[in-house]
MIDOSE-1310 file (N, C-alpha, C; in nm, 2 decimals, decimal comma, always signed):
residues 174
xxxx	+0,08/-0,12/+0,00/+0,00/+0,00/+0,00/+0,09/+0,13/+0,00; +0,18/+0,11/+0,10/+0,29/+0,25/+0,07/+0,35/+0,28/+0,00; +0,37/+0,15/-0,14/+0,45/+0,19/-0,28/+0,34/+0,26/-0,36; +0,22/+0,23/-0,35/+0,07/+0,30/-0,45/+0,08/+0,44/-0,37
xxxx	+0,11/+0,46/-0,25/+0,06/+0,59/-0,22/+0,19/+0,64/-0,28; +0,30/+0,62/-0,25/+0,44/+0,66/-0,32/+0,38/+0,76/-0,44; +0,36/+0,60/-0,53/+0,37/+0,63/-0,65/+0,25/+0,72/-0,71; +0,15/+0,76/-0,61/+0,08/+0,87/-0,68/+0,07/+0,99/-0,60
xxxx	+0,20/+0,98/-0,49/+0,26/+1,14/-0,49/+0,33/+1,16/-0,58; +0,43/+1,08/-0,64/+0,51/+1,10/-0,72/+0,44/+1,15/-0,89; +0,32/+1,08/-0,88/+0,26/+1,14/-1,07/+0,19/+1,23/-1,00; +0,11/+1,33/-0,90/+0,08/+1,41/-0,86/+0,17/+1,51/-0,88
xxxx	+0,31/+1,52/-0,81/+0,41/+1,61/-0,84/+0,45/+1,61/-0,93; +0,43/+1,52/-1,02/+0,47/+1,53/-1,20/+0,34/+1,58/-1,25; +0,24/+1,56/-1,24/+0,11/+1,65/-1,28/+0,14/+1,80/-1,20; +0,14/+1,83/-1,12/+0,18/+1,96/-1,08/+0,27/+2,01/-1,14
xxxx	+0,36/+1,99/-1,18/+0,50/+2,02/-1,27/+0,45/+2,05/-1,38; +0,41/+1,93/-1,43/+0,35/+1,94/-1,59/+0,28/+2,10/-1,58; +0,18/+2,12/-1,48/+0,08/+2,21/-1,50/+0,14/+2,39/-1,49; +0,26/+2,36/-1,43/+0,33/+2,47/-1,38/+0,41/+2,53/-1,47
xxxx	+0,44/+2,46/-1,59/+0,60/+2,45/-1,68/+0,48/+2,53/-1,80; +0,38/+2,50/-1,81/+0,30/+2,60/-1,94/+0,29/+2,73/-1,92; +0,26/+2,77/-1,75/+0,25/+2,85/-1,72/+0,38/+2,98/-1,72; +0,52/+2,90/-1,67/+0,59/+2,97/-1,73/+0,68/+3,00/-1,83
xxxx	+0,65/+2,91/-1,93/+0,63/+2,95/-2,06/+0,56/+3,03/-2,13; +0,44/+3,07/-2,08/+0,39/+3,19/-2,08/+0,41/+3,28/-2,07; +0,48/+3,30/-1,97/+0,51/+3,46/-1,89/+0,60/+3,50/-1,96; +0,58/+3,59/-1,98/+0,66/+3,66/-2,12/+0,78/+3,75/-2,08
xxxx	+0,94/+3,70/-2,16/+1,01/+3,71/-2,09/+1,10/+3,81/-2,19; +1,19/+3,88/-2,06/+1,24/+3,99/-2,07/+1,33/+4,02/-2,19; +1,25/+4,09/-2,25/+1,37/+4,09/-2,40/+1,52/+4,12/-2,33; +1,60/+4,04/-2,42/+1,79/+4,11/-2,42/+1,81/+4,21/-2,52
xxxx	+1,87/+4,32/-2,40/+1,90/+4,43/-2,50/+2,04/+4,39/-2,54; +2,07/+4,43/-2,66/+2,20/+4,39/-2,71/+2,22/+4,57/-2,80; +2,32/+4,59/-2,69/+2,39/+4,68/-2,68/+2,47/+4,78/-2,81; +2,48/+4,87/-2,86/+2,55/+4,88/-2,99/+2,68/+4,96/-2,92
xxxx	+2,71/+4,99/-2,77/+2,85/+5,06/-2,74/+2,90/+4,94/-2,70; +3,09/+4,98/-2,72/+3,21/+4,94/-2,75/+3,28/+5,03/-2,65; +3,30/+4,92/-2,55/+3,42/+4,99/-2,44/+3,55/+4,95/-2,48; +3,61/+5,02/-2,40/+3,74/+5,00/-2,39/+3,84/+5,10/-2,27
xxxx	+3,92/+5,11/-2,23/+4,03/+5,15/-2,16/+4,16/+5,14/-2,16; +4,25/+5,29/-2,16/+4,38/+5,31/-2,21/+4,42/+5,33/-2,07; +4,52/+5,34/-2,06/+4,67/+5,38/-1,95/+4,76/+5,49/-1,99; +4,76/+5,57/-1,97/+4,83/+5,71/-1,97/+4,96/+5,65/-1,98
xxxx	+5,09/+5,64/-2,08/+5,22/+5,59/-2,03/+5,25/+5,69/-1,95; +5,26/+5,79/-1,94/+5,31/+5,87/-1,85/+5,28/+5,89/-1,69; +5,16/+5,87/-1,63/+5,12/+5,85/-1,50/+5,07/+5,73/-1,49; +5,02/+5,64/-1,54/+4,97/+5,55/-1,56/+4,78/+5,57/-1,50
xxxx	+4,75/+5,68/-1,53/+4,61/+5,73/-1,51/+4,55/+5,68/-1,61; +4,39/+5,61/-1,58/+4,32/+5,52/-1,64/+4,25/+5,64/-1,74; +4,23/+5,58/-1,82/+4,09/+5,67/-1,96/+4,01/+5,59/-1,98; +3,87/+5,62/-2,00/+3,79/+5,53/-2,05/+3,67/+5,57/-2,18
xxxx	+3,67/+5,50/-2,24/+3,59/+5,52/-2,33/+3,44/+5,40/-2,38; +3,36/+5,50/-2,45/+3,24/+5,40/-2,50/+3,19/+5,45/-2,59; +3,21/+5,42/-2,73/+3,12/+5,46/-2,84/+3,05/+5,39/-2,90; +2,98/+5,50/-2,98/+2,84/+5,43/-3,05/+2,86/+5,47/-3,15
xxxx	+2,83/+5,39/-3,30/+2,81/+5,48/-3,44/+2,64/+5,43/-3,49; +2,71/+5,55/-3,57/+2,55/+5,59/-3,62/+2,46/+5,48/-3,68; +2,33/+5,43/-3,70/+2,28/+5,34/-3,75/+2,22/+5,38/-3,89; +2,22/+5,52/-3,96/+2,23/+5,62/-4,06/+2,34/+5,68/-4,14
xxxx	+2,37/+5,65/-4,25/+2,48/+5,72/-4,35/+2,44/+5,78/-4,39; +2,53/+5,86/-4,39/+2,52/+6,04/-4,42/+2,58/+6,05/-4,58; +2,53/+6,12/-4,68/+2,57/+6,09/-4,81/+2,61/+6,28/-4,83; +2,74/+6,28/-4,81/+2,82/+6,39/-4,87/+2,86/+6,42/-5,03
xxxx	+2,94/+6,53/-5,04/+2,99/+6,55/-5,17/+3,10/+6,54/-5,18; +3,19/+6,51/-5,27/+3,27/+6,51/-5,33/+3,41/+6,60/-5,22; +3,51/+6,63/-5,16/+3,60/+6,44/-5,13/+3,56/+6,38/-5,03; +3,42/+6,39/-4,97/+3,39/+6,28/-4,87/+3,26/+6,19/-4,92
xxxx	+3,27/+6,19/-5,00/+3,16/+6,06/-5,09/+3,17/+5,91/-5,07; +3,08/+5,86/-5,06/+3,09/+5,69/-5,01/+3,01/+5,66/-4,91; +2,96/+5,77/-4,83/+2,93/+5,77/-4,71/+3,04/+5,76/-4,58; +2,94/+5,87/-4,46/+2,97/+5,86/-4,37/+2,92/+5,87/-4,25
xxxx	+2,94/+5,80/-4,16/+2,87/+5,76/-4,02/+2,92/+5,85/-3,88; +2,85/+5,85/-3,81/+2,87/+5,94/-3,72/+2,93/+5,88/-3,60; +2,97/+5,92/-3,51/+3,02/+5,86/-3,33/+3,00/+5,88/-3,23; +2,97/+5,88/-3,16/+2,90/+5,93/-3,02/+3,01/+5,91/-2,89
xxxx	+3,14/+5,95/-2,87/+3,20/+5,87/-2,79/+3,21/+5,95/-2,63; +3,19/+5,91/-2,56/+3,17/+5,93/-2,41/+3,33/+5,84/-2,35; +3,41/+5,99/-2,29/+3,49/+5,96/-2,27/+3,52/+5,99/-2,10; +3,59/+5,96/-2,05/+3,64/+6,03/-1,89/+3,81/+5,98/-1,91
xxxx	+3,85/+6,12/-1,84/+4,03/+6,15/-1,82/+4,06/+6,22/-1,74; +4,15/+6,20/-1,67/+4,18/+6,28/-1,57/+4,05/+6,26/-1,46; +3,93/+6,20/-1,40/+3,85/+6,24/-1,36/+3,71/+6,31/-1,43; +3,76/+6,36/-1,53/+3,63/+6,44/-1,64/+3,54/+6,40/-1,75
xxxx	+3,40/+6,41/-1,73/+3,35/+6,32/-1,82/+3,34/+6,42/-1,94; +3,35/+6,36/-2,05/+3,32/+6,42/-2,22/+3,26/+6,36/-2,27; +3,17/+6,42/-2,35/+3,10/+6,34/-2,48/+3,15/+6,40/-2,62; +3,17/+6,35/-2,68/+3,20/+6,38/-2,84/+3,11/+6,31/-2,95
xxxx	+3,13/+6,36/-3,07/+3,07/+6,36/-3,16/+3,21/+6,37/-3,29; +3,19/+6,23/-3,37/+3,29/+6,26/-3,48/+3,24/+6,20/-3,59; +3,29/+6,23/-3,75/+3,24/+6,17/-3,86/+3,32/+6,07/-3,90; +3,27/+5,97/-3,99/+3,44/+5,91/-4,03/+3,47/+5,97/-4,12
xxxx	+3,38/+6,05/-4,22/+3,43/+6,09/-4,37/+3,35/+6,24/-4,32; +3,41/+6,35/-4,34/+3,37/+6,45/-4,36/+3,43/+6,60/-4,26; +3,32/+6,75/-4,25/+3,40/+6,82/-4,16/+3,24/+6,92/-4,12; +3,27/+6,91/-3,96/+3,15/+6,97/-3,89/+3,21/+7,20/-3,91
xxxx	+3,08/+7,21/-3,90/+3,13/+7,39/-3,91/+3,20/+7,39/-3,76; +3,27/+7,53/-3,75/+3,33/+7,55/-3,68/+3,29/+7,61/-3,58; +3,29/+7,59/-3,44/+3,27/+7,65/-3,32/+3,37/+7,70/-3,22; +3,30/+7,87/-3,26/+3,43/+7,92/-3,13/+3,35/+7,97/-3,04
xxxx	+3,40/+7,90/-2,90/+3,35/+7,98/-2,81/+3,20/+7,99/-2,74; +3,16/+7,89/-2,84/+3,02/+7,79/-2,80/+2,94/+7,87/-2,94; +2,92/+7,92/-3,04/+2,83/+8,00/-3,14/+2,80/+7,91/-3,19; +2,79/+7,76/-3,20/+2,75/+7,70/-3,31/+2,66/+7,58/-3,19
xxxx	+2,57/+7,54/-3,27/+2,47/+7,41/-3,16/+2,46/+7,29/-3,25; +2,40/+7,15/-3,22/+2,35/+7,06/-3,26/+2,22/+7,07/-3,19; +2,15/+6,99/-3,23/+2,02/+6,93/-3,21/+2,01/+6,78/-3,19; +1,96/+6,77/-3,03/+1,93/+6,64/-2,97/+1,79/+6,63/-2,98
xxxx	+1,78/+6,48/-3,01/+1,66/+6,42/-2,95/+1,65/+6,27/-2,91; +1,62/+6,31/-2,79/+1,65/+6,18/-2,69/+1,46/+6,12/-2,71; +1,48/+6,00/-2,79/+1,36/+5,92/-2,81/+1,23/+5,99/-2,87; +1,13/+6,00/-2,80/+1,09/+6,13/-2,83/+1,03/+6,26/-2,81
xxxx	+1,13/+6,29/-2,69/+1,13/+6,37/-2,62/+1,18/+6,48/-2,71; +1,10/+6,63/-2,67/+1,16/+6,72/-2,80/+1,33/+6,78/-2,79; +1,32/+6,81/-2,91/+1,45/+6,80/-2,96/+1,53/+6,96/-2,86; +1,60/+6,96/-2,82/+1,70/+7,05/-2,76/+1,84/+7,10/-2,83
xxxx	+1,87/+7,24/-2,84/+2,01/+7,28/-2,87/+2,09/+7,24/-2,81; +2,17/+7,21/-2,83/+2,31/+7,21/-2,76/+2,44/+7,24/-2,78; +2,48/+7,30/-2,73/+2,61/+7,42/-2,79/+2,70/+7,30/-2,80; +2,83/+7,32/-2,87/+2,91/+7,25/-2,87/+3,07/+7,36/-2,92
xxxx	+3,14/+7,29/-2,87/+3,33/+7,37/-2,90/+3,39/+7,26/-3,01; +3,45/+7,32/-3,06/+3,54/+7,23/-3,21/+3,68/+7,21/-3,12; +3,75/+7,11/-3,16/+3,83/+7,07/-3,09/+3,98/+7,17/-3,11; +4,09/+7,18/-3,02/+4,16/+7,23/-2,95/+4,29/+7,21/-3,05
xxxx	+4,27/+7,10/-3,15/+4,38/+7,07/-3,25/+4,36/+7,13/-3,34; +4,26/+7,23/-3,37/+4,16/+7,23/-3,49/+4,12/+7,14/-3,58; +4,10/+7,03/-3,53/+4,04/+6,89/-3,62/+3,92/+6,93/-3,69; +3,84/+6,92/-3,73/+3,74/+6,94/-3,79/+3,59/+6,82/-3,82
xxxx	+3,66/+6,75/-3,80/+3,57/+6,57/-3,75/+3,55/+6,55/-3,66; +3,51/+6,59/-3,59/+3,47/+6,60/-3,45/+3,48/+6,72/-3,35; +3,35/+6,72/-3,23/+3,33/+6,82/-3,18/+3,28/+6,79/-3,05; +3,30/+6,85/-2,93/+3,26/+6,83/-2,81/+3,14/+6,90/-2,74
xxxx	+3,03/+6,84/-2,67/+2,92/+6,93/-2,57/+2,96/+6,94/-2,47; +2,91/+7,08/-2,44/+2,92/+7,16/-2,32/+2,92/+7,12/-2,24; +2,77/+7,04/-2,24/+2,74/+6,99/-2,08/+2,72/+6,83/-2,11; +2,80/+6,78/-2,08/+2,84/+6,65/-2,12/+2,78/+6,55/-2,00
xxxx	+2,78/+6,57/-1,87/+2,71/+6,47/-1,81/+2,55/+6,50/-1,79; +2,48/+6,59/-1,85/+2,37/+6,62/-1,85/+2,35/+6,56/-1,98; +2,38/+6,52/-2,09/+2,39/+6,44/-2,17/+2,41/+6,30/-2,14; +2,49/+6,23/-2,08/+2,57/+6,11/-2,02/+2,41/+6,10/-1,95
xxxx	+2,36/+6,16/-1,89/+2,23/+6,09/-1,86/+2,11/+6,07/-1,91; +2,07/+6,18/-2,01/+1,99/+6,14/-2,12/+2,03/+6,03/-2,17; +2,14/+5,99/-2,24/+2,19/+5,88/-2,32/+2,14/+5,75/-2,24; +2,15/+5,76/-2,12/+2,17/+5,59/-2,00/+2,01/+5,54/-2,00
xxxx	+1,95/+5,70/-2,05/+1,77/+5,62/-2,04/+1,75/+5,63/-2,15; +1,80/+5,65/-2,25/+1,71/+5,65/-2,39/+1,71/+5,54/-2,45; +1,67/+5,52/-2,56/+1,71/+5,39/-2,66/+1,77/+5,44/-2,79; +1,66/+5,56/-2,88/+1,71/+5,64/-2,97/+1,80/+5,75/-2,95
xxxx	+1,88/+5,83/-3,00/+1,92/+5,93/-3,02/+1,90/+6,00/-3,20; +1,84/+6,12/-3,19/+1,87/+6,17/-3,32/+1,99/+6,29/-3,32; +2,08/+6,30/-3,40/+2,12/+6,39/-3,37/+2,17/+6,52/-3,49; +2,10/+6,60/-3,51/+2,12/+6,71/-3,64/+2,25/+6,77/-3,63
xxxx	+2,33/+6,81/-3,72/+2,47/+6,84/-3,69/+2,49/+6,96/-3,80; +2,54/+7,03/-3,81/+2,60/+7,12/-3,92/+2,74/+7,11/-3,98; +2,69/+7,08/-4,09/+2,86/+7,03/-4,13/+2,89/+7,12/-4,27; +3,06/+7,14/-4,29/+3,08/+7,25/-4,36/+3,01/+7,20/-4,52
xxxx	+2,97/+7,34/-4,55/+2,91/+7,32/-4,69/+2,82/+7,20/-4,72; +2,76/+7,14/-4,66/+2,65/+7,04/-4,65/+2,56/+7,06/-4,57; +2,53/+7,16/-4,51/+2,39/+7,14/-4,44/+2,40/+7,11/-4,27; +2,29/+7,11/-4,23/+2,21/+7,04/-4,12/+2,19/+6,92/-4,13
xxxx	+2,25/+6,78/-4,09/+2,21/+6,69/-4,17/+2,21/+6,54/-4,02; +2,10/+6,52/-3,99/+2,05/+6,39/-3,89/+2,12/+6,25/-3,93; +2,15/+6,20/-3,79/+2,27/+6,07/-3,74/+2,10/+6,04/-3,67; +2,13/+5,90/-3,68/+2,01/+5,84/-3,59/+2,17/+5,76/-3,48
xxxx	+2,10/+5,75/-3,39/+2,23/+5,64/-3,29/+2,12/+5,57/-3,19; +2,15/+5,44/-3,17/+2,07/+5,32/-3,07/+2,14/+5,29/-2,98; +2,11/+5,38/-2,89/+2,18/+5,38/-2,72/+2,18/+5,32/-2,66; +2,07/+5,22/-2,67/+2,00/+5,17/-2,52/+2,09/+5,08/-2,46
xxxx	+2,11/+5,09/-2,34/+2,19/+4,98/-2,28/+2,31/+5,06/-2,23; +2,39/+5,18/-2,26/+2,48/+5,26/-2,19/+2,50/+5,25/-2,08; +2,62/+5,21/-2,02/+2,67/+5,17/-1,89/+2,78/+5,24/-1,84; +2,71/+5,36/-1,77/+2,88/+5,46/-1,71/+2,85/+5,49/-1,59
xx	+2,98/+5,48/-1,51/+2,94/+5,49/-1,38/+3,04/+5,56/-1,34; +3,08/+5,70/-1,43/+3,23/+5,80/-1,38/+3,16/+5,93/-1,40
């Protein structure tokens, strides 16, 4: 008699199993975000002070003229040195107008939240492919909740011309 009662706790707990395993199959499960930034980290040879970086390129080619034709994509790289966080913005093929002194802006739009100026400075080498925001960790946190970024840029002799970038998933903690 104690092997029968055994044996139909045992298909009882296999009926209850059975009954339990549809249910969570059901439950609808948590998409993976799969990430489009690329970390990495340098060493200063000189102090041996850490840098860090994470960029994103554009999911949008930018179609210029003539010598930057073929297309070109855009970069979003969030950097910290020395303690300082930065955000930049660079092209692979092409050249942003020039900002002195903050007179020149882009245009954000985080998802679809409305779109915002944002001043930016041309860099210090006078590069011309790239360009830095002002307020960079007030950015660095738009970025950490969004998923979309649009971003309108002014570039020389071409226009006003929108980068789309797919953020979601940004992980900074400097």
């Amino acid at each position: 008699a104690e092997s029968s009662a055994q044996q139909e706790t045992t298909e009882n707990a296999e009926a209850t199993g059975a009954a339990e395993k549809p249910e969570e199959a059901a439950a609808p499960e948590e998409k993976q975000v799969v990430s489009k930034w690329k970390y990495s980290e340098k060493t200063d040879p000189m102090d041996d002070s850490k840098r860090y970086f994470a960029k994103n390129t554009s999911s949008t080619k930018l179609k210029f003229d003539f010598p930057y034709n073929g297309g070109s994509y855009g970069t979003i790289t969030v950097r910290n040195m020395n303690g300082k966080n930065e955000v930049m913005l660079s092209i692979s093929k092409g050249q942003f107008n020039v900002s002195i002194m903050g007179d020149e802006y882009c245009r954000i739009k985080f998802d679809d939240k409305e779109a915002q100026k944002v001043v930016y400075n041309s860099a210090a080498d006078a590069s011309m492919d790239y360009i830095f925001f002002t307020n960079p960790n007030q950015i660095i946190k738009n970025l950490k909740s969004a998923k979309l970024v649009k971003i309108e840029a002014p570039f020389f002799q071409e226009g006003r011309q929108v980068m789309d970038f797919e953020v979601e998933g940004l992980v900074w903690d400097r």
